[in-house]
ROBA-491011 format. One record per residue: residue in three letters; x, y negated, z of N, C-alpha, C in turn. Coordinates in steps of 0.2 Angstrom, whole numbers, plus 5000, padded with zeros to 4 digits. Example, Ala and Ser with C-alpha at 12.3 -4.5 7.8 and 13.67 -1.06 7.14 Angstrom:
2
ALA506650285039506250225039506650165039
SER506450115035506850055036506450005039
This chain:
525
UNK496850094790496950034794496450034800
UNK496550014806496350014814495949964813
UNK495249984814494649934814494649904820
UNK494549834821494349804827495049804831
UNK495649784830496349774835495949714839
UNK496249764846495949714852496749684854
UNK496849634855497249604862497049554867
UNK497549574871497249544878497949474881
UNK497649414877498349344879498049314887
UNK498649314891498249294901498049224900
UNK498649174896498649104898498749074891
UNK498449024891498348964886499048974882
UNK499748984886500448954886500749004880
UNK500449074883500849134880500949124874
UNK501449164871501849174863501649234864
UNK501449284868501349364865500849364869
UNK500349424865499949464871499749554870
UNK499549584874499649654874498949674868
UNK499149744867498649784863498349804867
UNK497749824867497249844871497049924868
UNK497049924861496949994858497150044862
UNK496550094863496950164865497450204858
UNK497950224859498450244855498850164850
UNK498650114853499050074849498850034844
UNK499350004841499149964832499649994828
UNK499650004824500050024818500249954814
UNK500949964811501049934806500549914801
UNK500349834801499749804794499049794797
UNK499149814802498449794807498249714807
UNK497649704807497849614808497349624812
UNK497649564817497149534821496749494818
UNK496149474826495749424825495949334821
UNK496449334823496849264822496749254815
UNK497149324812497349354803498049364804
UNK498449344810499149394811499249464810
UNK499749474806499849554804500349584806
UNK500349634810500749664814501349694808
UNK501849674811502549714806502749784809
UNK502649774815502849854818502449894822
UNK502449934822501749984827501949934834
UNK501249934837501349934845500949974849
UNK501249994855501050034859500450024863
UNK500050034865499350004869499949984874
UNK499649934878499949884885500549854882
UNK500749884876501349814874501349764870
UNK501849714869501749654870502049654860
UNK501449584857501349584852501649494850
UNK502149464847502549394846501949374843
UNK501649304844501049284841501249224835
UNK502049194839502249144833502949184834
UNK503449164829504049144828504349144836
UNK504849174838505149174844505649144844
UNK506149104844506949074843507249124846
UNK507849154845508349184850508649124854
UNK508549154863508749104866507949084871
UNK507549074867506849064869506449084873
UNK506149074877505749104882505149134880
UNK505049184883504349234879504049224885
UNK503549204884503049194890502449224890
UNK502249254894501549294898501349294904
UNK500649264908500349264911500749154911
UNK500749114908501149074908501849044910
UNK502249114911502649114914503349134909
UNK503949094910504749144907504649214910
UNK504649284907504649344908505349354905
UNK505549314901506349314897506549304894
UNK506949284890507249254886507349294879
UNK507049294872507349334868507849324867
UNK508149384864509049404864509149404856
UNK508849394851508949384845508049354841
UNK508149324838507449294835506849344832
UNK506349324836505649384836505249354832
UNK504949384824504549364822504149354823
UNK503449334822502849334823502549384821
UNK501949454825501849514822502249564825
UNK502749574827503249594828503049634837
UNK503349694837503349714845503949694847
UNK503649664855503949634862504449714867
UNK504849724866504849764872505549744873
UNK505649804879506249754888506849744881
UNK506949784878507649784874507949714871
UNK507149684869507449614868507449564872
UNK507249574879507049534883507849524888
UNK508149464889508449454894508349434900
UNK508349484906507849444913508249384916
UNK507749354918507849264921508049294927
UNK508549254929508949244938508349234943
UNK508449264947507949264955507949204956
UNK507349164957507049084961507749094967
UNK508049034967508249024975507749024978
UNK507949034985507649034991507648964994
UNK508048914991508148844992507648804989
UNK507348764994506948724990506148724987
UNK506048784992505348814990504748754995
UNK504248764989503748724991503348774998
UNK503248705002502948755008502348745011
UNK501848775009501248765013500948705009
UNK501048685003500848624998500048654998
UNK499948704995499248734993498748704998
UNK498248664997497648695003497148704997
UNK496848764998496148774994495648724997
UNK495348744992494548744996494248785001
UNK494148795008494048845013493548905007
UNK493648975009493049005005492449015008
UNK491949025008491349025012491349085015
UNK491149095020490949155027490649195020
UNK490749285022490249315019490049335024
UNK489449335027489149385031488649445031
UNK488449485037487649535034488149595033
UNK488749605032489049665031489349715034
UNK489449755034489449815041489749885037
UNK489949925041490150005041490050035048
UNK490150105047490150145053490550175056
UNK491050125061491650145063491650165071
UNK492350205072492450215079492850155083
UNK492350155087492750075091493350125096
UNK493750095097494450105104494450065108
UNK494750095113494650055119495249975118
UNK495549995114496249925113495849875108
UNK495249895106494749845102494849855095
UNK495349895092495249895085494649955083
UNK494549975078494250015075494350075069
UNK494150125069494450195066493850195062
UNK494150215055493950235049493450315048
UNK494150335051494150425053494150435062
UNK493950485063494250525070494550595068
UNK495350565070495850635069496350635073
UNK496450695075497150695080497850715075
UNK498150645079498750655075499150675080
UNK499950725078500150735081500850725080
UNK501050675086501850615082502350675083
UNK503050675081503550705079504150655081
UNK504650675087505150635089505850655082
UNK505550695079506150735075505950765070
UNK506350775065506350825058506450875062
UNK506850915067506950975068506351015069
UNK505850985072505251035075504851025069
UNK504950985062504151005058503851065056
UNK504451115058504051195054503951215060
UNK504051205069503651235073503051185071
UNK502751125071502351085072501851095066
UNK502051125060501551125054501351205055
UNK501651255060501251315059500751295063
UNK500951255070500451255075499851235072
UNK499851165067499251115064498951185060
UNK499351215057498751295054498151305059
UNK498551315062498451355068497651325071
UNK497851275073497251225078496551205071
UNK496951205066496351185060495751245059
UNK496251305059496051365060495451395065
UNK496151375072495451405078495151365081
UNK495451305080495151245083494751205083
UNK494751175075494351115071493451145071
UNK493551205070492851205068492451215075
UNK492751205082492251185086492151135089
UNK492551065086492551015086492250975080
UNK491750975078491350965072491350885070
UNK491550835075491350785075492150725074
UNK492750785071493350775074493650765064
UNK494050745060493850735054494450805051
UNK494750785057495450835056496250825060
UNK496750865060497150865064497950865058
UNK498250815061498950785054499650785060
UNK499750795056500650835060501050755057
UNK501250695060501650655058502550665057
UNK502550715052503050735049503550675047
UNK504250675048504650625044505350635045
UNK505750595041506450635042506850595048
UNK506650555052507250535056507150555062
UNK507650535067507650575076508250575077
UNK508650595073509350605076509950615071
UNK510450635070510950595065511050545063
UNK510650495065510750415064511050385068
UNK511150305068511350265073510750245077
UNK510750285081510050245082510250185087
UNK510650155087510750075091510950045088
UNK510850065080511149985076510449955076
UNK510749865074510149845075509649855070
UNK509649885065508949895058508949965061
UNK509049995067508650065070507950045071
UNK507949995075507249975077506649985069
UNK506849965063506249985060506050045059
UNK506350105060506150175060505850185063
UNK506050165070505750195077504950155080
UNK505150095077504550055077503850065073
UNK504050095067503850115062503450175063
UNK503650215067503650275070503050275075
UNK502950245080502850205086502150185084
UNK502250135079501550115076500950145075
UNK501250195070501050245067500550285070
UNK500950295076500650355080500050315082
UNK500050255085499450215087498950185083
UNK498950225076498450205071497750215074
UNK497250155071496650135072496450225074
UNK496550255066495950325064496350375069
UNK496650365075496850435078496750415086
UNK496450375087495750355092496050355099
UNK496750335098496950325105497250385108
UNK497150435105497650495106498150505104
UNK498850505111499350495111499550575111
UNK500050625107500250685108500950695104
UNK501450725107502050715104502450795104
UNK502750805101503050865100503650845100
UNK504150885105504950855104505350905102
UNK506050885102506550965100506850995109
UNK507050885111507250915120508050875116
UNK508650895112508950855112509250795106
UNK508650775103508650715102509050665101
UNK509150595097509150555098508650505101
UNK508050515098507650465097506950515104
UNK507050495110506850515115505950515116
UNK505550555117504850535120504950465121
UNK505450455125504950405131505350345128
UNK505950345124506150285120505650265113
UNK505350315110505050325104504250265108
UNK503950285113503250285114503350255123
UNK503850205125503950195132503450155135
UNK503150175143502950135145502650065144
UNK501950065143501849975141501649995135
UNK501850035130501750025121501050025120
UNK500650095123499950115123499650145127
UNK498950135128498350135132498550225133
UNK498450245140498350335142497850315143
UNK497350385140496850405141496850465146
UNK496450465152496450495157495850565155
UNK496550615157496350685154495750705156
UNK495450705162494950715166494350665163
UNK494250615164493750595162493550565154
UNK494350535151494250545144494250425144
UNK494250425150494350345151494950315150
UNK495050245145495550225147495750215151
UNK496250195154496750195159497150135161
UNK497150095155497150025152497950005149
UNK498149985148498749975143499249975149
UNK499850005147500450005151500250075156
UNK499650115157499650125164500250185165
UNK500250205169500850235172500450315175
UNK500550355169500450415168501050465162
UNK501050505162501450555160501150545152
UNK501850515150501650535142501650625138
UNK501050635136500750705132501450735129
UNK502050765130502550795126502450865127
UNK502750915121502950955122503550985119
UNK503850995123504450995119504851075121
UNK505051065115505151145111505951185117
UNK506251145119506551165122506851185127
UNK506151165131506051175137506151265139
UNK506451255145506651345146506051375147
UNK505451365147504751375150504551415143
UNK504851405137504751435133505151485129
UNK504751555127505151615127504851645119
UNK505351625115504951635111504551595106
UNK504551605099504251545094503651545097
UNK503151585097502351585099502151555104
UNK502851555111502751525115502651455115
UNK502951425109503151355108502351325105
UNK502451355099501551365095500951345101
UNK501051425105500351415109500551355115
UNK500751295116501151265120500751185115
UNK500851195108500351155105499851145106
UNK499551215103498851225101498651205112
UNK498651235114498251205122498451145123
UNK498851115122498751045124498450995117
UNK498451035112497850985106497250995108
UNK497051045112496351055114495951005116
UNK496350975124496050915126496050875122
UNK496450845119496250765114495750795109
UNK495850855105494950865101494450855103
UNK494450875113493850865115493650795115
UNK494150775118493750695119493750665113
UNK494150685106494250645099493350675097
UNK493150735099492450765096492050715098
UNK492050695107491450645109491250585107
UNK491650565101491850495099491050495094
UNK490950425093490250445087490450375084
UNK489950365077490150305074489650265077
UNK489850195077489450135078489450095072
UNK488950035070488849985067489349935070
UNK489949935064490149855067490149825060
UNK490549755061490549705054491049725051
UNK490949705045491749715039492349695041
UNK492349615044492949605047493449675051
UNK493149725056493549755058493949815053
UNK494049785046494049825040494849805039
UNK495649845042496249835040496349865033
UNK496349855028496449855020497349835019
UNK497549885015498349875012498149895006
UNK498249845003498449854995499049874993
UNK499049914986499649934983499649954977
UNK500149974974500349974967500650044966
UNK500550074962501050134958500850164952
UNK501250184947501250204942500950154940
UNK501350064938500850014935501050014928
UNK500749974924500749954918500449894915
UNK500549884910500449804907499549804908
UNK499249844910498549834914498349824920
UNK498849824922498949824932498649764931
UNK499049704928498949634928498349594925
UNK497949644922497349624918496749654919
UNK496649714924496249744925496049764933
UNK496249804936496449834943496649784948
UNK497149764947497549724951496849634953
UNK496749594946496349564948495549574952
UNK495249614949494749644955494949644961
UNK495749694963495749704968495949654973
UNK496349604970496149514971495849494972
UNK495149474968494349474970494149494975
UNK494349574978493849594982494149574988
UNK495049564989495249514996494949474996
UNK494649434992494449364995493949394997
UNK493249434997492849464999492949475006
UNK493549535006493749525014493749475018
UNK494249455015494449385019493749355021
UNK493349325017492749315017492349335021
UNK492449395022491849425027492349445033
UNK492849405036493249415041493749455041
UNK493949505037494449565037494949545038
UNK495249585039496149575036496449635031
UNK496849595026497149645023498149605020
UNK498249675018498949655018499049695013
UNK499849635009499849665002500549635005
UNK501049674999501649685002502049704996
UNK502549764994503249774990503449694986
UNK504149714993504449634992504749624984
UNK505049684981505249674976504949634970
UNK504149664970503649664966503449604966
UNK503349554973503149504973503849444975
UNK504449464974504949424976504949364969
UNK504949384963504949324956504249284957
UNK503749294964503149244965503249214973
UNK503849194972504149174982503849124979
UNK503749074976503649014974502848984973
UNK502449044971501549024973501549054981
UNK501949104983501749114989501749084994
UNK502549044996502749005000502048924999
UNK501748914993501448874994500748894996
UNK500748924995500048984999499948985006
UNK500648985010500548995018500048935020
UNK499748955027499348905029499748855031
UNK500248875034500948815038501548835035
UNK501948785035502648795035503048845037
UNK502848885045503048915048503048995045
UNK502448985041502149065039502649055031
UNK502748985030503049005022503849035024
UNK504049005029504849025030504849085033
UNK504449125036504349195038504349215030
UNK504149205026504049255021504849245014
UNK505149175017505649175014506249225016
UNK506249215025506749275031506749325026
UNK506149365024505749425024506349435017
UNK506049415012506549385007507149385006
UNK507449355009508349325010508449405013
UNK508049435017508349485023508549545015
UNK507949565012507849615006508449595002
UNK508449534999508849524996509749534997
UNK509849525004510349555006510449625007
UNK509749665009509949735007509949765002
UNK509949734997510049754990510749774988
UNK510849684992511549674989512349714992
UNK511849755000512449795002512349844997
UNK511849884995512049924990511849924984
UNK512449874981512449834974511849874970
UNK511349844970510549834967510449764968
UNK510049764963509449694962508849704960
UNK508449664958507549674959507649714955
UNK507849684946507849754942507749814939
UNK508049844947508149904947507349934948
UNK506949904950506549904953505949964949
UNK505849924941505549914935505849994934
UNK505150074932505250124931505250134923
UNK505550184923505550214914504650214912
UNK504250234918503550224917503250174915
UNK503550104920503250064919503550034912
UNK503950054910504350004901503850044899
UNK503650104899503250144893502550134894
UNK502350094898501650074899501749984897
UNK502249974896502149894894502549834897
UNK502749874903503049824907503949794905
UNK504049754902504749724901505349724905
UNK504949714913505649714917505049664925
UNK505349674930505249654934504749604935
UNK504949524931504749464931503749474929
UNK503949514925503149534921502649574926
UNK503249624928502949664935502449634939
UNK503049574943502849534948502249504946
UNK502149474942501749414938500949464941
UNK500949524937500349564937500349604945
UNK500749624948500749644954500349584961
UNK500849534960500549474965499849474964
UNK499349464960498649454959498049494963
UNK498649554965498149604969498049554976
UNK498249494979498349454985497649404984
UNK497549394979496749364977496949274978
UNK496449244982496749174980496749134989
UNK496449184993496649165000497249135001
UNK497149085006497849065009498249115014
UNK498749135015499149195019499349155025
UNK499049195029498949165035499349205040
UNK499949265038500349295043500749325038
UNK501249345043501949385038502249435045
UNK502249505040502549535047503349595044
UNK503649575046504249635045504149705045
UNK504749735042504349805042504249845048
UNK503749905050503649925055503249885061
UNK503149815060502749775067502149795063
UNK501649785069500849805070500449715068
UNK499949745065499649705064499149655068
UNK499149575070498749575075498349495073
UNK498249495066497949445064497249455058
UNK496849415059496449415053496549395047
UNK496249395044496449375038497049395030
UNK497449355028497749375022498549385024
UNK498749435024499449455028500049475022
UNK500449435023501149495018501449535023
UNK501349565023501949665025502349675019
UNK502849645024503549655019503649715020
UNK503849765014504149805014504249835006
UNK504749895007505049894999504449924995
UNK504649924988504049934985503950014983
UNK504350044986504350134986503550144987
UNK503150174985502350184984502150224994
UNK502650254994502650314999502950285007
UNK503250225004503850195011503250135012
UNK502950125006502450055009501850085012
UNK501650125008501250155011501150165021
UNK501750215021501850215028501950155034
UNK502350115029502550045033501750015037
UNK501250015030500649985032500250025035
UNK500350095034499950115040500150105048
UNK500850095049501050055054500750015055
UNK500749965050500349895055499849905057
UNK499449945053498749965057498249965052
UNK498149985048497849995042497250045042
UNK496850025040496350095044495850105033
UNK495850065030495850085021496250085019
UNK496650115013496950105008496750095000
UNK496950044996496750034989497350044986
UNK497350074981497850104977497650074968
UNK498250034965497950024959498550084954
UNK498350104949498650134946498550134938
UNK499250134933499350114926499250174922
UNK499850214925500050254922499550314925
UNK499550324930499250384934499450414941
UNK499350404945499950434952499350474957
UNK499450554960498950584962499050564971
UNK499550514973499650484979498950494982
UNK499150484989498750484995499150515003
UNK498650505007498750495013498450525016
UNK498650565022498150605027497850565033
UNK498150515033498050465040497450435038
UNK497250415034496750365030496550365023
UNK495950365020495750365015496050305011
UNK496150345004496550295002496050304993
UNK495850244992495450224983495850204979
UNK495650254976496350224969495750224964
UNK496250144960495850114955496150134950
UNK495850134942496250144936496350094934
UNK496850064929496850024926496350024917
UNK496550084919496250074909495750154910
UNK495150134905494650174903494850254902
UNK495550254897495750324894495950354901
UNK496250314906496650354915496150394917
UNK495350334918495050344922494650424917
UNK494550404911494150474908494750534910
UNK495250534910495550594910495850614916
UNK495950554920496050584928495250584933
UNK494850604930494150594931494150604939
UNK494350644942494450704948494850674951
UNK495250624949495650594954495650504957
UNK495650474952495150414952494550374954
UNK494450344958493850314960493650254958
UNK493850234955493450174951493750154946
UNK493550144939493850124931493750044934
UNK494450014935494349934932494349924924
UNK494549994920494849994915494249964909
UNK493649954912492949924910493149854909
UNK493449814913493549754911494049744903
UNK494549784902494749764896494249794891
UNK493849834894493349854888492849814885
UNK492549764889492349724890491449724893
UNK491449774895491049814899490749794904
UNK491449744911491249744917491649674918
UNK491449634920491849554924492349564929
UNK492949564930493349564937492949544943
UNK492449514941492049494948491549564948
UNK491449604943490849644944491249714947
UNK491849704946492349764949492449764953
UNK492649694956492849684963492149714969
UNK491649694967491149694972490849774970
UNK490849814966490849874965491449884972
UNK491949894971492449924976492349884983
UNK492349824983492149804991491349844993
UNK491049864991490449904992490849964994
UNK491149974990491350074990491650104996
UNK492250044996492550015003492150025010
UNK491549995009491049995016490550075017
UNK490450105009490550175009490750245013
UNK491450235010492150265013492350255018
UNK492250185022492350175030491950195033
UNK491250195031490750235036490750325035
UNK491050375031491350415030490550445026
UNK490250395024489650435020490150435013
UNK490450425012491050445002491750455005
UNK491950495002492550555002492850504996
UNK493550504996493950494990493950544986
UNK494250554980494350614975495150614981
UNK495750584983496250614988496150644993
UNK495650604998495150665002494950755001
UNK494450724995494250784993494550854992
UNK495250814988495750884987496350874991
UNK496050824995496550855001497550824998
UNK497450774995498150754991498550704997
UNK499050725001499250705004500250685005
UNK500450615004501150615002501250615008
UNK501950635010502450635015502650565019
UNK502350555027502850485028503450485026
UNK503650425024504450415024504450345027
UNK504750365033505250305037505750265034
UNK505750185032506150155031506650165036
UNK507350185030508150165038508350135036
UNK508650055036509250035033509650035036
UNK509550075045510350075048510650145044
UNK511150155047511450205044511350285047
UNK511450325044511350375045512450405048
UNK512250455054513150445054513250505053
């Protein structure tokens, strides 16, 4: 018999709560209560505390997660198979802007060592990124980046590295429908991230859809004047950096390569002269996210990571937290969340928009819900949501942006976008994201070359065994080890670590970097 069965219940309300044990409970286990388990349950799954009616709502984190589909004893294990999911909240009728907290208090005193730009945000890293009008040029444009890493980087010592903004879209699309603009825009932002210090560089194919000067037109972003290395001030009216492979000037692949590598020279030099400065934490762009989660996401990682937004917020930051699907069954704490009216119905658009792009190709949230996540605990969607939202903390949201727009506010933001690990990812790095926080259940080796990205564990067993990958065990808190408040302010520290580039991630380290993927809903023809 299993000595010491732990579970972990959210809310006063719930009828079930999860196992905590590593490898489970077996049949005959009793809990602390004197309940005895009738059927093995799986760690992170869900254990009936009373008698369930068929018909009855099974509730955790105090919330309907579902309805059982035939009558659940008490003792018994919870999983999706008996669960019927609840209908999606209308959009009608949502409370708006009801919430006022209590302001949270200033945090002040806190600092990192970042690179300022001339457009006033601030860079994490100094890297030359090099944007991409097309998929057709990524194999001339990834030997080049050999290339300059090779003979390049190492006399620019002060430069973090050189990233080929690789992606599939530029042409066989529509590119004039009107959902074109998220790709393109998305694209556009991208290039203008905090950590790539204002250096604009493009590599074309020459026949295109999606053009230099359409992708990055006049007015978008500040030209740095190749001669002195000075801004030049927004809009200014100088030649946008292209090289484009088509040109008759070039004879030959190597001609194409050496046509990169001389024109990455110049932005090394001046990306090398750049040094860090003391600024405050506010200028700290943070995206939250979620992948490979599990019935611990909601009890361990995700909370912290909620804790330590309010620290940003708190110390002036901004951060954004976002997959619409993952947060669409909590449109109803959010909407009440906004500071005004005006931010709740932005976040309803944002919503109504999603939800009809589902509906063009017949999908619904829960589709959403992986074979991972049933097998780490998770029931379906509703349960998802419940545990996924928490990463937002308890700030009021004070901005909503679409997918692909740039970010231009302080504070607590939703970045709508879908909840693909790799799609949200790139979306927020559009906005402007200069850290990334990654919570994970299951395990996911994700990362990004644009920006460092911490990834939390959910449970003790992740972080022992993914030791090398993982940056911090929330998975202390179900242990009973550490308090969500002592996790959160671990990582808000680690955070101010990693932005002054004295700690490396374990993604860093080994260099684990995913592929953008551009959101298209227009069509592809």
């Amino acid at each position: 018999m299993t000595s010491n069965p732990l579970t972990i219940r959210m809310h006063d309300r719930d009828n079930v709560a999860i196992v905590a044990n590593d490898g489970g409970l077996p049949a005959g286990a009793v809990l602390a209560s004197g309940l005895v388990l009738t059927d093995r349950v799986p760690q992170g799954h869900k254990v009936a505390l009373v008698d369930i009616a068929q018909g009855a709502p099974v509730l955790r984190y105090g919330i309907p997660i579902g309805r059982a589909i035939k009558r659940v004893a008490a003792g018994s294990w919870v999983h999706e198979r008996l669960l019927a999911l609840p209908d999606a909240r209308s959009l009608d009728g949502l409370p708006l802007a009801t919430v006022k907290p209590a302001g949270l208090s200033p945090l002040a005193g806190y600092t990192f060592e970042g690179y300022r730009n001339a457009d006033g945000s601030v860079g994490t890293r100094n890297i030359l990124a090099i944007t991409q009008t097309v998929q057709c040029v990524a194999g001339v444009t990834d030997f080049a980046v050999r290339r300059i890493r090779a003979e390049l980087l190492p006399r620019y010592p002060n430069v973090d590295d050189v990233v080929a903004l690789e992606h599939g879209y530029g042409c066989g699309v529509a590119i004039d429908a009107p959902d074109a603009i998220v790709p393109i825009r998305t694209l556009r932002n991208i290039s203008l991230n905090p950590n790539f210090g204002g250096e604009v560089m493009v590599v074309s194919l020459g026949c295109e859809k999606l053009q230099p000067e359409r992708l990055l037109p006049p007015g978008s972003f500040s030209i740095v004047d190749a001669r002195s290395g000075a801004d030049a001030g927004q809009g200014a009216e100088a030649a946008l950096d292209v090289v484009c492979l088509q040109d008759e000037a070039h004879v030959g692949f190597m001609s194409m390569v050496d046509s990169i590598v001389r024109q990455a020279e110049g932005h090394l030099a001046r990306l090398d002269g750049r040094r860090r400065e003391t600024v405050p934490a506010s200028e700290l762009v943070v995206g939250v996210q979620c992948g490979g989660s599990d019935a611990f996401s909601g009890v361990t990682a995700n909370p912290a990571v909620g804790f330590c937004t309010d620290l940003l917020v708190r110390a002036g930051a901004s951060v954004m937290f976002s997959e619409t699907t993952e947060v669409r069954d909590g449109i109803e704490q959010l909407t009440a969340r906004a500071t005004t009216p005006e931010v709740a119905q932005a976040m309803i658009r944002e919503m109504a928009w999603y939800d009809a792009y589902l509906h063009r190709g017949s999908a619904d949230r829960s589709a959403n819900t992986t074979p991972g996540n049933k097998q780490g605990g998770l029931s379906n969607i509703v349960e998802k949501a419940m545990g996924s939202i928490v990463k937002s903390g308890s700030a009021p949201i004070s901005s909503v942006l679409a997918p692909g727009e740039k970010l231009k506010a302080k504070g607590l933001c939703y970045a709508a976008t879908p909840a693909s690990d790799f799609i949200c990812g790139t979306l927020q790095l559009a906005a402007g994201m200069n850290l990334h926080v990654f919570t994970t259940g299951r395990g996911s080796p994700y990362g990004l070359a644009a920006v460092p990205v911490i990834k939390v564990a959910t449970r003790t067993d992740l972080a022992r065994r993914w030791h090398d990958l993982m940056d911090v065990n929330a998975g202390r808190i179900a242990d009973g080890t550490a308090s969500i408040e002592e996790v959160g302010w671990d990582l808000f520290h680690l955070m101010l670590e990693v932005a002054s580039g004295r700690r490396k991630t374990w993604a860093e380290h080994w260099k684990l970097h995913n592929a953008l993927v551009l959101f298209n809903p227009a069509p592809v023809t």
